[in-house]
N, C-alpha and C positions, 0 to 999 in steps of 0.2 A: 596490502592496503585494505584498509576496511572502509567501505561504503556504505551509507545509508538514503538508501531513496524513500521517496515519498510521492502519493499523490493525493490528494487534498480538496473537499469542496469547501469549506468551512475555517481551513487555517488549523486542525486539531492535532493531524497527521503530522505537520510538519512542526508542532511544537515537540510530538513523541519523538518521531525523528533529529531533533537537536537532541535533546534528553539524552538517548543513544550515544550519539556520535560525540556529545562531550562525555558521559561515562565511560566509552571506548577507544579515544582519541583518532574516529574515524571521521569522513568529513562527509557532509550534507547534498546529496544531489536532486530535486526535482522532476517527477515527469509529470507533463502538460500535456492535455489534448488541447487545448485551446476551445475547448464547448461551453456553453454558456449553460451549467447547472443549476444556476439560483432561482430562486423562490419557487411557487408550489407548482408551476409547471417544469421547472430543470428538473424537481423533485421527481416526480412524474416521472420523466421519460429519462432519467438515471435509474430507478428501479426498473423499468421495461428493459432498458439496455442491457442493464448487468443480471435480470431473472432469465431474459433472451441468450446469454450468453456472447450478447454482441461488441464487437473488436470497433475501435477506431485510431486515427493516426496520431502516434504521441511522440512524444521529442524530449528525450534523455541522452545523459552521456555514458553510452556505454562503457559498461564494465571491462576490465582486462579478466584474461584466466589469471587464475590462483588470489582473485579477490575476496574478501569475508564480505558477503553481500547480505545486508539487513534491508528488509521492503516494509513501509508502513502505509497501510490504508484504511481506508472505511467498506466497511460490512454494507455494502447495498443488496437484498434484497436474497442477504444468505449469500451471496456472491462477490465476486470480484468489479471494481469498476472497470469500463471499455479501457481504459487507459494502463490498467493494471492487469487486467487480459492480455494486451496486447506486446507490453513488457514480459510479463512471461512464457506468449511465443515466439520470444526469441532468446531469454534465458532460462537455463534448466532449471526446473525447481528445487535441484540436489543440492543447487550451489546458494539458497536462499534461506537465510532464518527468515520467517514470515511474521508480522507484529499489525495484527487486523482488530481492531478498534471499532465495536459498539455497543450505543444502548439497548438497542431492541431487538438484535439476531445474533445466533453466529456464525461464522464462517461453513459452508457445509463441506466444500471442496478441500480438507486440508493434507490431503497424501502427496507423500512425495518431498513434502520441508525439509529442509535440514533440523528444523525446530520450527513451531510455531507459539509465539507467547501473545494470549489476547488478551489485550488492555480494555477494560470495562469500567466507566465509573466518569465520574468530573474532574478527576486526578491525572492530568494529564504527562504523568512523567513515569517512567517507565524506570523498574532499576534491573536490570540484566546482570545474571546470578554467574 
């Protein structure tokens, strides 16, 4: 089965991630920390978090073995968000196409992907080759 997760401050992620999962006929799953990131203090201390390298509690549906597992997120601050850190200390990263999404960094951490495709632009749909 193929999965496509996502976590999202903005709504972008999860447009990329449908995109996906209809070009691949895989379906949609969300992970939430339940943190309140918006406006220019969530701003703030979502960049501390994810430059900290720091993990919080998130709530997704875990994957089975022998899933095609696609991850879509946002580039905070060269990093991973705590929610998507935390997601993949418990998934290996051998078993993730990774799809990290932004304007102004990129991802610096990307070993170990099974692939990583980054989406940059206002375009937010993604065509998987």
């Amino acid at each position: 089965m193929i999965r496509v997760y996502y976590f999202t401050r903005t709504g972008d992620s999860r447009k990329i991630a449908e995109s996906i999962a209809a070009q691949t006929g895989g379906s949609v799953f969300a992970i939430q920390d339940h943190e309140n990131w918006s406006g220019p203090a969530g701003y703030l201390r979502a960049g501390y978090y994810a430059s900290s390298k720091k993990s919080v509690p998130a709530d997704y549906e875990k994957p089975q073995d022998g899933d095609v597992i696609y991850l879509c997120f946002p580039v905070w601050a060269g990093s991973f968000p705590p929610a998507v850190r935390t997601f993949l200390s418990t998934i290996s990263r051998d078993r993730i196409i990774a799809v990290p999404s932004s304007l102004g960094s990129q991802l610096k951490d990307q070993d170990g992907f099974i692939k990583v495709i980054s989406v940059v632009g206002k375009d937010k749909t993604v065509h998987i080759q």
